[in-house]
C-alpha positions as CSV (number, residue, x, y, z in Angstrom):
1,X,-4.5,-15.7,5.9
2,X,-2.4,-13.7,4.3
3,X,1.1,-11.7,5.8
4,X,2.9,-9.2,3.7
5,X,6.0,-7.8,5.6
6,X,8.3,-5.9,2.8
7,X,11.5,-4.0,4.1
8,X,13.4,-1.8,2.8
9,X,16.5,1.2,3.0
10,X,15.4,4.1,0.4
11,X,18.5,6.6,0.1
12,X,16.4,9.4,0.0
13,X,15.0,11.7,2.7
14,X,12.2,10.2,4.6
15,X,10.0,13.4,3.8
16,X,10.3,13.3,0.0
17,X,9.5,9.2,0.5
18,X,6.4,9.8,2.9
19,X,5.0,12.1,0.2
20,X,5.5,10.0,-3.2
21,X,3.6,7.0,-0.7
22,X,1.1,9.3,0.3
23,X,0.3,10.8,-3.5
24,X,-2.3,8.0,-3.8
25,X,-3.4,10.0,-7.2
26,X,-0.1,8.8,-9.1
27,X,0.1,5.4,-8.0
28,X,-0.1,4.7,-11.8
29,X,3.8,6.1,-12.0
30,X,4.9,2.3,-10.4
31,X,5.3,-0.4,-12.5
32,X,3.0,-2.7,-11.2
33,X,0.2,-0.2,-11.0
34,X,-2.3,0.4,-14.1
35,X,-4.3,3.4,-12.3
36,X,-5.5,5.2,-9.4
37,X,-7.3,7.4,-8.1
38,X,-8.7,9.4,-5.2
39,X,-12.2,8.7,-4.5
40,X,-12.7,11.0,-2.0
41,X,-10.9,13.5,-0.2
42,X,-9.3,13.2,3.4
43,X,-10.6,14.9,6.4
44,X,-8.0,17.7,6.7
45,X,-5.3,16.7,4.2
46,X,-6.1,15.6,0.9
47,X,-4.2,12.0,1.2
48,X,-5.2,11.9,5.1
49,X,-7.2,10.2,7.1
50,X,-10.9,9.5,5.6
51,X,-9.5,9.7,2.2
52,X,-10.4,6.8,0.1
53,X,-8.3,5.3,-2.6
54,X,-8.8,3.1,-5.6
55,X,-6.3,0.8,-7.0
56,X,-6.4,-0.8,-10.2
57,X,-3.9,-3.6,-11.2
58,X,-4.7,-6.0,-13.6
59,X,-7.7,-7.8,-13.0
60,X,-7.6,-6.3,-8.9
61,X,-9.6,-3.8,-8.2
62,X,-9.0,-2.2,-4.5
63,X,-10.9,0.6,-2.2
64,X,-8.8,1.5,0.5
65,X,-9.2,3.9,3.3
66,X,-6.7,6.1,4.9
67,X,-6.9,5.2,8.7
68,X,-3.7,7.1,9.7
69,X,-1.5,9.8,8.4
70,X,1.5,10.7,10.6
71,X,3.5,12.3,8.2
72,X,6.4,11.6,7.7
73,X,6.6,8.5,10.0
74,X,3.5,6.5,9.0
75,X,0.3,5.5,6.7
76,X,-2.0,3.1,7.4
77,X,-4.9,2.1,5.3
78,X,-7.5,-0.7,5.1
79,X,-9.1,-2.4,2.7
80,X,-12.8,-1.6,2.3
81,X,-14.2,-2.9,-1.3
82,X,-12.1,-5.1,-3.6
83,X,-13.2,-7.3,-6.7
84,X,-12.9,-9.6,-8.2
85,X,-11.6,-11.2,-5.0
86,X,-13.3,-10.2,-1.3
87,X,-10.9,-9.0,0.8
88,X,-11.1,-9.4,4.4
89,X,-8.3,-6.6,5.5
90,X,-7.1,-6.5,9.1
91,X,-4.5,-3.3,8.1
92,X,-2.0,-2.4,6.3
93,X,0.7,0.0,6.9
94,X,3.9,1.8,5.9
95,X,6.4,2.9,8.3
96,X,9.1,5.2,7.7
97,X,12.2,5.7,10.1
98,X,15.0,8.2,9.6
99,X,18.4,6.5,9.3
100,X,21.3,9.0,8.8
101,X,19.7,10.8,5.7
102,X,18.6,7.5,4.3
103,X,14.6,6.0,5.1
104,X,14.1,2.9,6.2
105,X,10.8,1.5,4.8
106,X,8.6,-0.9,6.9
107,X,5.7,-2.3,4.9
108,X,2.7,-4.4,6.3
109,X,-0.5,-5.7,5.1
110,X,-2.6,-8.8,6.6
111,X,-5.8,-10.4,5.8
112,X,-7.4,-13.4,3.9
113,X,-9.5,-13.7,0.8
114,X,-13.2,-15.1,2.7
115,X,-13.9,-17.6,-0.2
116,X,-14.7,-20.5,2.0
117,X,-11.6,-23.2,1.7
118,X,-10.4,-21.7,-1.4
119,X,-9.0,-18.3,-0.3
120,X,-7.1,-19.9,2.6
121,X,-5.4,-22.9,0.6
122,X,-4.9,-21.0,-2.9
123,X,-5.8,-17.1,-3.2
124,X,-4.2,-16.4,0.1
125,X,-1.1,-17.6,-0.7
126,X,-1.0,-16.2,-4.2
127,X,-2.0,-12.7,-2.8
128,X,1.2,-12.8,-0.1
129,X,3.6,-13.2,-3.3
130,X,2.1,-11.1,-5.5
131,X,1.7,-7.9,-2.6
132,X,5.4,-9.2,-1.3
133,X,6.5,-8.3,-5.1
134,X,4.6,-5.3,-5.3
135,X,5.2,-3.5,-2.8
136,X,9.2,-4.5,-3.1
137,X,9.0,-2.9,-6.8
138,X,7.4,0.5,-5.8
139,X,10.2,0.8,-2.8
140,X,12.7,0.1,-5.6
141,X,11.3,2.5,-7.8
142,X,11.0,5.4,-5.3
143,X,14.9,4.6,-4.2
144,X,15.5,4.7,-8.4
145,X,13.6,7.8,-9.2
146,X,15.9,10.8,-9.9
């Protein structure tokens, strides 16, 4: 099993930050991203609920659905088609708080990889890092961009 909690104070209004998290279109614009793209279209918002999102970075290729959109205090999403590894995604999400002018970033994903014995000893663990460092770099960058 895998458990990514990433947290983080952004000096920017929580607003402007719930929107650059919710543009899944320009994910590409973070470092650790090589493209994305929206799939298909939300229910009543664009990025909202329903909406479907693909991730590329590096060799990872992820689907994930937009399971709640409560702008601008929270996004969840899960998981629903990933290669080359199969993902078994309980949630992730992003939560957002107000502090003074300043948002205060929550960040959340759990699951395992279902390759029997393998996914739990090696790919589980390598996924916590690598989504730990991930998601730490694109709250950097958003607290970095101008």
């Amino acid at each position: 099993m895998f458990s990514i909690s990433v947290e983080r104070t952004i000096d920017k209004p929580i607003e402007t930050v719930f929107e650059i998290l919710s543009d899944h279109g320009n994910y590409s614009q973070f470092k650790a991203i090589d493209a994305s793209n929206v799939l298909r279209e939300g229910n009543e918002n664009k990025n909202g609920v329903g909406a479907i999102r693909e991730i590329i970075s590096g060799d990872s290729n992820l689907h994930e659905e937009i399971v709640c959109f409560e702008p601008p205090f929270k996004l969840g999403y899960k998981v629903v088609k990933s290669s080359p590894l199969p993902y078994e995604h309980e949630f992730g999400e992003i939560l957002l708080e107000d502090r003074e002018g300043k948002t205060y970033v929550t960040w959340r994903s759990k699951g395992h990889i279902s390759i029997f014995i393998l996914g739990t000893l090696y790919f589980d663990k390598q996924i916590q890092k690598v989504g730990s460092r991930a998601f730490g770099s694109i709250l950097k960058h958003i607290d970095n961009m101008a």
